[in-house]
VOKOL-637247 format. One line per 2 residues: their letters; for each residue x, y, z of C-alpha. Coordinates in nm, 2 decimals, padded with zeros to 4 digits, always signed. Layout:
N
A	X,Y,Z | ...
***
This chain:
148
XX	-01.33,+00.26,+03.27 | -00.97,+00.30,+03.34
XX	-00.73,+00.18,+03.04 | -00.44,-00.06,+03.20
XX	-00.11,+00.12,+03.22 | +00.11,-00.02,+02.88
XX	+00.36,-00.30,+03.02 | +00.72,-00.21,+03.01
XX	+00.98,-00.40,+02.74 | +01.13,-00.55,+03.03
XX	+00.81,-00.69,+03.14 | +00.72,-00.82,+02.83
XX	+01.08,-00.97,+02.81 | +01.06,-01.12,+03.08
XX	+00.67,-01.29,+03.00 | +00.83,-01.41,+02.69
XX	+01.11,-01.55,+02.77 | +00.93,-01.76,+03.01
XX	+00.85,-01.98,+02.74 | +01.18,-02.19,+02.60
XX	+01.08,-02.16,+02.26 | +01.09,-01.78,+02.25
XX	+01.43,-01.82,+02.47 | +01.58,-02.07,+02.19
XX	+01.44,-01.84,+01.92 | +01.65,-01.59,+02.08
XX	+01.35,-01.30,+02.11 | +01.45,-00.99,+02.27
XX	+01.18,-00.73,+02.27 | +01.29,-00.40,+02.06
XX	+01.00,-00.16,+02.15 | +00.63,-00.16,+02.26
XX	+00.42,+00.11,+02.22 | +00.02,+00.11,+02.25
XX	-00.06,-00.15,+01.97 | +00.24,-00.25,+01.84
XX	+00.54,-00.42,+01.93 | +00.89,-00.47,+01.77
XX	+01.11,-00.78,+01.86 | +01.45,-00.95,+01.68
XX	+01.52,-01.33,+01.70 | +01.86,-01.41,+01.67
XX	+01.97,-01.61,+01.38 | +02.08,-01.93,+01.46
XX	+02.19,-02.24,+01.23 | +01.93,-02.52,+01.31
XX	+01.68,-02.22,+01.16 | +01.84,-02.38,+00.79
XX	+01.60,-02.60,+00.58 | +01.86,-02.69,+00.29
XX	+02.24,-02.71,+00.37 | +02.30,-02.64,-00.02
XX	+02.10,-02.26,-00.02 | +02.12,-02.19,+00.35
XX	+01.80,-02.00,+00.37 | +01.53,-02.01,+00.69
XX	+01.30,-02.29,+00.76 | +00.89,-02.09,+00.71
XX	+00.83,-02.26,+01.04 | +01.07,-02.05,+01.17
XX	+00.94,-01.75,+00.97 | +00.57,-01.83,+01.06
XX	+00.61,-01.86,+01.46 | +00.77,-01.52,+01.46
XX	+00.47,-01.40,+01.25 | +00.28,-01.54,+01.47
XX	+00.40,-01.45,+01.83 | +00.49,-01.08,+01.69
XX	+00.11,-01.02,+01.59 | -00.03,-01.23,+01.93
XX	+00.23,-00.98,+02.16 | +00.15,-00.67,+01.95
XX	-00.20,-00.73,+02.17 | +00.02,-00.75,+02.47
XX	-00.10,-00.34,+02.55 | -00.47,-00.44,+02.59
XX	-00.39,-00.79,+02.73 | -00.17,-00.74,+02.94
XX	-00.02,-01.12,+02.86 | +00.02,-01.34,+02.54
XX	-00.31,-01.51,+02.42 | -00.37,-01.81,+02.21
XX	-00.37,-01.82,+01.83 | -00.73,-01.90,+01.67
XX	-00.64,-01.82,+01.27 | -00.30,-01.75,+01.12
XX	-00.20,-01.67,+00.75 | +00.16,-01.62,+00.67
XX	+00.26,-01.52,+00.29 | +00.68,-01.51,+00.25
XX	+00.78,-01.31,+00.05 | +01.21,-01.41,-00.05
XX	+01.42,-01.65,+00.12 | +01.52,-01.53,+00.52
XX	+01.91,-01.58,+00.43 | +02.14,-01.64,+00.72
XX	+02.13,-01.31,+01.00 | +01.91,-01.18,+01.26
XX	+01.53,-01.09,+01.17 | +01.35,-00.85,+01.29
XX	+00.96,-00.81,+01.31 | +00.69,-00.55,+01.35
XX	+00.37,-00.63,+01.48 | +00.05,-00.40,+01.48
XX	-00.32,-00.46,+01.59 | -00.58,-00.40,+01.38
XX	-00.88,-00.46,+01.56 | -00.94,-00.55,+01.93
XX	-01.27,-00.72,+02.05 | -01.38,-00.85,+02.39
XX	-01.37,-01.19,+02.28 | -01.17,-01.19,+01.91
XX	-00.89,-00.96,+01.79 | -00.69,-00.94,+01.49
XX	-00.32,-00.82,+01.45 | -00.06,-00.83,+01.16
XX	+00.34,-00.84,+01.17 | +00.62,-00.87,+00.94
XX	+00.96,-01.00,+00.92 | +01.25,-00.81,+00.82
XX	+01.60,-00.98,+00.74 | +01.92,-00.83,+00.87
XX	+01.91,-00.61,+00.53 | +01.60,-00.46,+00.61
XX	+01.38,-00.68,+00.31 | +01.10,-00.81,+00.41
XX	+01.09,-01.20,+00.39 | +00.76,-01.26,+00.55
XX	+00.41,-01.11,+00.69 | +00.10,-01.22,+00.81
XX	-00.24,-01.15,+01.01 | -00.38,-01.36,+01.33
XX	-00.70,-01.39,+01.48 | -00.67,-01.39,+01.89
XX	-00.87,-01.49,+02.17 | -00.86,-01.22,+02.36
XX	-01.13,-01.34,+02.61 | -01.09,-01.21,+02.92
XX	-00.94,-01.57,+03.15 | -01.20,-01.78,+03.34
XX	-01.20,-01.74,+03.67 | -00.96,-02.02,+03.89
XX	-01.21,-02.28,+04.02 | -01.25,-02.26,+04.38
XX	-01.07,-02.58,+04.60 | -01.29,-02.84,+04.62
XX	-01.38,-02.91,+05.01 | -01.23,-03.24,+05.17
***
């Protein structure tokens, strides 16, 4: 069994910025390597949950948690899959700047996999880190065309 060549950053840049969430997020992909993936967001001033402290929103936090540890599978999968379990734990307040996250698989099944990231602030503290369960099921077939 042949192992799929590793996708390129500019392939996986250009996958995930398909999705406008990723594009308003700001994503740009940082390095890929086999299992792991490094991407930035860019810091952006809706991302603010109280005007008074000006720190992140943990939504914000969490999706990049989330997508870091689902794309870190992107060397086996070739593609994003969906999300079946995620726990985030934060860590300080994401102040103001760009973050930056790490993601890393841990353990890749036929059917489940399981990969971690972290979130870095533009100081280099990390502010968040969590671990995802995956599908990582291989797509269904398309359905053949029904005849008329």
């Amino acid at each position: 069994m042949t192992t799929p060549a590793l996708p390129t950053k500019e392939d996986i840049q250009a996958k995930l910025l398909r999705g406008p969430y990723h594009q308003w997020l700001g994503i740009e992909v940082l390095s890929v390597t086999e299992g792991e993936i490094e991407l930035s967001a860019r810091w952006r001033e809706e991302w603010v949950v109280n005007p008074d402290k000006r720190y992140t929103h943990g939504g914000i936090l969490a999706a990049l948690v989330d997508l870091t540890a689902d794309w870190a599978l992107v060397s086996k999968t070739g593609r994003g899959v969906p999300t079946v379990d995620l726990r985030v734990d934060y860590h300080r307040a994401a102040m103001p700047g760009d973050l930056r996250a790490k993601g890393k698989v841990i353990k890749f099944g036929s059917q489940l996999s399981v990969a971690e990231a972290q979130v870095f602030d533009n100081e280099g503290k990390l502010v968040a880190s969590g671990r995802g369960v995956y599908s990582t099921a291989a797509p269904a077939p398309a359905a053949a065309p029904a005849k008329a």
